[in-house]
Backbone as a chain_set.jsonl record, in Angstrom:
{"seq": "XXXXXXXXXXXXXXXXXXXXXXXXXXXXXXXXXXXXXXXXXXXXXXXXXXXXXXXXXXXXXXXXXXXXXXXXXXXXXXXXXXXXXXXXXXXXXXXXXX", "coords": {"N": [[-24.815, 8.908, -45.205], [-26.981, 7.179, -43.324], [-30.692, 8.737, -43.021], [-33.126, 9.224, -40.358], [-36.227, 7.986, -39.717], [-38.285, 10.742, -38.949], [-35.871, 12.208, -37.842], [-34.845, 15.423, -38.174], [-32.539, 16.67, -41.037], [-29.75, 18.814, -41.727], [-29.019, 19.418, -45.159], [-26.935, 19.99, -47.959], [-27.193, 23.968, -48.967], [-26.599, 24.315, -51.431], [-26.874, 22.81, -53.39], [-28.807, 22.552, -56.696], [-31.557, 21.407, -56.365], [-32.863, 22.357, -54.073], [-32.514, 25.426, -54.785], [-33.974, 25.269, -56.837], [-36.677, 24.263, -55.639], [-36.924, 26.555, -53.729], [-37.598, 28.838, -55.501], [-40.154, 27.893, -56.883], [-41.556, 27.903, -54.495], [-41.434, 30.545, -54.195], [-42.368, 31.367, -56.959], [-45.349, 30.876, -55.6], [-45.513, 32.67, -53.403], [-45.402, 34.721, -54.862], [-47.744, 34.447, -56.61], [-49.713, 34.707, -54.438], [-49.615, 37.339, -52.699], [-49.675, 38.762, -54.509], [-47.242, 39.946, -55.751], [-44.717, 41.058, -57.927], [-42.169, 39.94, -60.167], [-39.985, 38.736, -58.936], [-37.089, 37.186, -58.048], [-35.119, 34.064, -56.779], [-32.222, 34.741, -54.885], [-30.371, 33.259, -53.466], [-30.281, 30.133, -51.813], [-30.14, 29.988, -48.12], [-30.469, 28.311, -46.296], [-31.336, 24.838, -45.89], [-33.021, 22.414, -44.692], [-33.987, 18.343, -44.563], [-36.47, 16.44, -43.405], [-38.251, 13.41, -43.062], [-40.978, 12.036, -42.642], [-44.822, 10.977, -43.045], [-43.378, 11.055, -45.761], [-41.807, 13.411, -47.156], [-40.457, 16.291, -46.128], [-39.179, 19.58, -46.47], [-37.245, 22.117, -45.369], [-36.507, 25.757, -46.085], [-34.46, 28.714, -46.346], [-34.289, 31.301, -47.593], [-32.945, 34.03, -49.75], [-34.914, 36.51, -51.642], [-35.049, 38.736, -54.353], [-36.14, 41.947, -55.752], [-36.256, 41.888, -59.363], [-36.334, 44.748, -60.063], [-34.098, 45.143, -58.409], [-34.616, 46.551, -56.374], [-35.744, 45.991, -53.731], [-34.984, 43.764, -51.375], [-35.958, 40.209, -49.951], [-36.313, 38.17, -47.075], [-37.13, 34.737, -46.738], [-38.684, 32.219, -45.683], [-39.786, 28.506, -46.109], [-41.334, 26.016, -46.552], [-42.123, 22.878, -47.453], [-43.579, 20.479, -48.232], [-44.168, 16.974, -49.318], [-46.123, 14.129, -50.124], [-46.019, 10.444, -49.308], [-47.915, 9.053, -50.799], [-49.652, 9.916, -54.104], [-50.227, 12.252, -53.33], [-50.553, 16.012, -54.015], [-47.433, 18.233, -54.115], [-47.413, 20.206, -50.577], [-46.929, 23.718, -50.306], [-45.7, 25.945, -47.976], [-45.258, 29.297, -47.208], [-43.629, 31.951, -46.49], [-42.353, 35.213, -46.498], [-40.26, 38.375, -45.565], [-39.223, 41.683, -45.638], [-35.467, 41.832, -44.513], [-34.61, 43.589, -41.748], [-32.478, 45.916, -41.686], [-29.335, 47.323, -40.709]], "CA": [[-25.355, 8.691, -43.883], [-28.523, 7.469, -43.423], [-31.574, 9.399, -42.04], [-33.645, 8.448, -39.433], [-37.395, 8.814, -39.537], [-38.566, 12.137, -37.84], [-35.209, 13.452, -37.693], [-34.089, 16.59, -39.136], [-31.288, 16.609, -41.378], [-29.141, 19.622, -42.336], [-28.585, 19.845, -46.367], [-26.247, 21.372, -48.81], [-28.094, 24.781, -49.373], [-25.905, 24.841, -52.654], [-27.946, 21.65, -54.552], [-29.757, 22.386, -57.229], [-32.773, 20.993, -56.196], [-33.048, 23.568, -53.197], [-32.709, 26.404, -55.644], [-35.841, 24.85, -57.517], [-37.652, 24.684, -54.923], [-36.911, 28.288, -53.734], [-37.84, 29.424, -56.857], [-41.152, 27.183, -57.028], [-41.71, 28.442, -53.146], [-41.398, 32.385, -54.453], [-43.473, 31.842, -57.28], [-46.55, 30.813, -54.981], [-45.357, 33.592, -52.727], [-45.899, 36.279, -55.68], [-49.213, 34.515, -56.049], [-50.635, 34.741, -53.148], [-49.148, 38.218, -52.372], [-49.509, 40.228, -55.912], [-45.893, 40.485, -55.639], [-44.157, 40.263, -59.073], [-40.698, 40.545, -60.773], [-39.338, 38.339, -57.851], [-36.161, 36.032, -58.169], [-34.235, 33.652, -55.592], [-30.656, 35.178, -55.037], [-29.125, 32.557, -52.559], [-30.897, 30.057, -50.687], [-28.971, 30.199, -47.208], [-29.994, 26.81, -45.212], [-32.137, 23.745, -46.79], [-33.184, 20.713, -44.239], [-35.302, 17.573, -44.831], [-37.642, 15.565, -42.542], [-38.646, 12.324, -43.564], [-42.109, 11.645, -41.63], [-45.097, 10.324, -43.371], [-43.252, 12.17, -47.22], [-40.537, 14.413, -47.047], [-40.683, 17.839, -45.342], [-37.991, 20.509, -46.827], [-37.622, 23.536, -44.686], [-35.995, 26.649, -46.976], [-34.333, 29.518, -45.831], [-33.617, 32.145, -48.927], [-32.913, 35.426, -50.078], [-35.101, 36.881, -52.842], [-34.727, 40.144, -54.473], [-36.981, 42.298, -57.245], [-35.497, 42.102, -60.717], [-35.658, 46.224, -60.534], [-33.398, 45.431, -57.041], [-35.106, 47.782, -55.08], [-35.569, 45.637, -52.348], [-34.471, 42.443, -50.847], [-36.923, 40.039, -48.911], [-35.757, 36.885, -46.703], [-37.98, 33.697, -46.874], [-38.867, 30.345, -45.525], [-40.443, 27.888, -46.847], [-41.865, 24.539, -45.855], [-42.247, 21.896, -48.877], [-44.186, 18.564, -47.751], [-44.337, 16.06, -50.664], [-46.208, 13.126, -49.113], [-45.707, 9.464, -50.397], [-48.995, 8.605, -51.607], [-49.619, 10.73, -55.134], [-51.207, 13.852, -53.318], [-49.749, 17.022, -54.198], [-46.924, 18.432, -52.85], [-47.954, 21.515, -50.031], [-46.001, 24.378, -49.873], [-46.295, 27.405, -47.009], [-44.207, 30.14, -47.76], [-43.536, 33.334, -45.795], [-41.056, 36.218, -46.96], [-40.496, 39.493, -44.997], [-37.952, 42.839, -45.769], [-34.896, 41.931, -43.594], [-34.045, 44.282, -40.78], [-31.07, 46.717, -41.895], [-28.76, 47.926, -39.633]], "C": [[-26.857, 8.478, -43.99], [-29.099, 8.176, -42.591], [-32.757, 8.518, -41.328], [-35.331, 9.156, -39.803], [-38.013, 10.315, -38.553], [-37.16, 13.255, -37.416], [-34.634, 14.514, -38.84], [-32.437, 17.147, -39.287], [-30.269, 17.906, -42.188], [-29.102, 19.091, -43.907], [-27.233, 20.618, -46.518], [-26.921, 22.491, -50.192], [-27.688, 25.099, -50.894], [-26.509, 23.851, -54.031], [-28.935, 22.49, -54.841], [-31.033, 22.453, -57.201], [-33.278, 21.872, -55.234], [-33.45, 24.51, -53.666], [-34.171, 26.417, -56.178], [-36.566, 24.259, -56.959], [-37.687, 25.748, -54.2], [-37.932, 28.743, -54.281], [-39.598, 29.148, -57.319], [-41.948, 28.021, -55.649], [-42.147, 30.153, -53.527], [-42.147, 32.039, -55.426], [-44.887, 31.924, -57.158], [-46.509, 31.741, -54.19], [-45.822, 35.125, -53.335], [-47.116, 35.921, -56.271], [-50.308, 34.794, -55.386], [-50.547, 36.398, -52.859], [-49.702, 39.1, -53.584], [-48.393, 40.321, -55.977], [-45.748, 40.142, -57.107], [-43.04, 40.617, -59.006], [-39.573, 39.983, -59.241], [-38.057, 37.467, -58.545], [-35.464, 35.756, -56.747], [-32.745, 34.367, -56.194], [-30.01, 34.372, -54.771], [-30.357, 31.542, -51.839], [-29.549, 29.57, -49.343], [-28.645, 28.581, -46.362], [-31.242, 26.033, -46.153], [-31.98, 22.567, -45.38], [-34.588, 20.191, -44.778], [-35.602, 16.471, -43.532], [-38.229, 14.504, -42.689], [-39.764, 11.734, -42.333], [-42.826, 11.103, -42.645], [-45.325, 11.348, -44.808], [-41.975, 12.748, -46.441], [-40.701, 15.77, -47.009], [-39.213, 18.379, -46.164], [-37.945, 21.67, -46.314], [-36.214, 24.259, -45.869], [-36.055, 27.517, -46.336], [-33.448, 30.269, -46.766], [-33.66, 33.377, -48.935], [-33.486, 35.668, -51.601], [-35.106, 38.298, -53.154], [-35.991, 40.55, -55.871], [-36.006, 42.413, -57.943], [-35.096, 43.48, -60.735], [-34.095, 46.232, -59.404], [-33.127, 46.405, -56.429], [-35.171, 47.455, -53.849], [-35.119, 43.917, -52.369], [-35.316, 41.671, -49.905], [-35.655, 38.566, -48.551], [-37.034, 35.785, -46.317], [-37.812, 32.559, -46.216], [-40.093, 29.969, -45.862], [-40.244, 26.448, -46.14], [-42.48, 23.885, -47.281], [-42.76, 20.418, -48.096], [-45.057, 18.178, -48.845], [-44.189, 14.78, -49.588], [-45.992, 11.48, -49.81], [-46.731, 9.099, -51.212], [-48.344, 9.934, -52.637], [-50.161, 12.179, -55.073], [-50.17, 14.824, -53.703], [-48.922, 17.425, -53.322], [-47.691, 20.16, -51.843], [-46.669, 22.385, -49.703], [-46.219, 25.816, -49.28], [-44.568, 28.17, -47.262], [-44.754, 31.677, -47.26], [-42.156, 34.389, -46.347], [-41.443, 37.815, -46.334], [-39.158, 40.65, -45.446], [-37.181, 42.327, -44.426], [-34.366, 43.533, -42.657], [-32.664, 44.843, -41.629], [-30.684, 47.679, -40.715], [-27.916, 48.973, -40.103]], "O": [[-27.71, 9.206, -44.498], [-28.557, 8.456, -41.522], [-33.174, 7.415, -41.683], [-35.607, 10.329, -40.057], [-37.899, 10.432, -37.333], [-37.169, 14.4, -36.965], [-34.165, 14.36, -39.967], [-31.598, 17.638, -38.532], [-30.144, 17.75, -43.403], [-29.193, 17.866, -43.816], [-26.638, 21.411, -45.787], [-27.105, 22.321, -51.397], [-28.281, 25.962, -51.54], [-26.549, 24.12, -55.232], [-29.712, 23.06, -54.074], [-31.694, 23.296, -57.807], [-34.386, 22.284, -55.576], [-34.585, 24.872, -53.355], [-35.119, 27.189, -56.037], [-37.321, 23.548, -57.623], [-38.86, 25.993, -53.92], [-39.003, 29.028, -53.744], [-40.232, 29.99, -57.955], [-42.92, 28.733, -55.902], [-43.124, 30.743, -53.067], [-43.256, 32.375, -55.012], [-45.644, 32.544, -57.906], [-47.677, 32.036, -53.934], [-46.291, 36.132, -52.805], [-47.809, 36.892, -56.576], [-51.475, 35.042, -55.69], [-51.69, 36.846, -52.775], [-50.162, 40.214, -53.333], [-48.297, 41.364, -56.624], [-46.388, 39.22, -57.613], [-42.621, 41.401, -58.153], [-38.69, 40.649, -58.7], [-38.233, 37.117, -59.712], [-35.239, 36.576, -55.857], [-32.31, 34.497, -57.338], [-28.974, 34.24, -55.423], [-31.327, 32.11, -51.339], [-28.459, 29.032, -49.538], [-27.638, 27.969, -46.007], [-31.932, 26.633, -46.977], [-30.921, 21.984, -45.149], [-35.618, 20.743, -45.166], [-34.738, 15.852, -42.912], [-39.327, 14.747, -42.187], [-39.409, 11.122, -41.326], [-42.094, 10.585, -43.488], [-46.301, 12.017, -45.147], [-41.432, 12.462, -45.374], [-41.132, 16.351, -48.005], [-38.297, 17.593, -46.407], [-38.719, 22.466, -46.844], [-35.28, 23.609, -46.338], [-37.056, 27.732, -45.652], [-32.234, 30.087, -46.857], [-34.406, 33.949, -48.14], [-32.895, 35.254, -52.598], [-35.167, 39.087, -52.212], [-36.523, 39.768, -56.658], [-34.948, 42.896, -57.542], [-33.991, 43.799, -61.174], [-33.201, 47.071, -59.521], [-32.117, 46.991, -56.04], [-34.834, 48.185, -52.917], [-35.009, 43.152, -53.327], [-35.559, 42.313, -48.883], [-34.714, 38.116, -49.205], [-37.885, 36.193, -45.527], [-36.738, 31.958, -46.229], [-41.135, 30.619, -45.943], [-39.34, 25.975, -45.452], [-43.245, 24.501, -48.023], [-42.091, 19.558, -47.523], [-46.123, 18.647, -49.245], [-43.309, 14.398, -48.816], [-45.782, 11.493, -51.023], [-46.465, 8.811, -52.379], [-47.354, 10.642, -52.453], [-50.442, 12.985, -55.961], [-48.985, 14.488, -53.718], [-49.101, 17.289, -52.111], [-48.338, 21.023, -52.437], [-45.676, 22.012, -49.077], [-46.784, 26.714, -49.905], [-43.406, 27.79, -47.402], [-45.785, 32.303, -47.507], [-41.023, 33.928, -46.486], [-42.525, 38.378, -46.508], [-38.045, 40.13, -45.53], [-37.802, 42.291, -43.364], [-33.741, 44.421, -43.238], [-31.91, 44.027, -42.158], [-31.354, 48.464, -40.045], [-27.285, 49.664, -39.303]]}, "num_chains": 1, "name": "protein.A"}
């Protein structure tokens, strides 16, 4: 199916390429943060955006290697067409337990 400029297109959160950008996403996240000893577990939803580059919104579960805790993440990936870098904003918080 093709996509349309500006609209946003569900994914399958199970590609590959999602994962590694997760993974890419969390390790600027334990940059920025001090966080270490992070890994993606799952990512849950993945869409893309095709405006001026390709937008990837990410919606994952990462956990510490000791798996003490569990955080949930999104992530925003915009890789534009010219050769600039891609930008990636990346938020992760402890989910709510019930």
């Amino acid at each position: 199916m093709a996509q349309l400029v500006g609209q946003e297109v569900v994914k399958d959160p199970h590609d590959p390429k999602y994962y590694a950008l997760a993974a890419e996403s969390l390790e600027q996240y334990q940059e920025q943060t001090g966080h270490r000893n992070l890994a993606v577990l799952e990512v849950r939803r993945a869409t893309e955006q095709l405006v001026a580059g390709l937008i990837t919104r990410l919606i994952f579960d990462a956990q510490s290697l000791d798996q003490n805790y569990l955080l949930l993440c999104n992530s925003k990936i915009f890789e534009p067409l010219d050769s600039s870098p891609k930008e990636i904003t990346v938020n992760c918080e402890r989910p709510l337990l019930r």
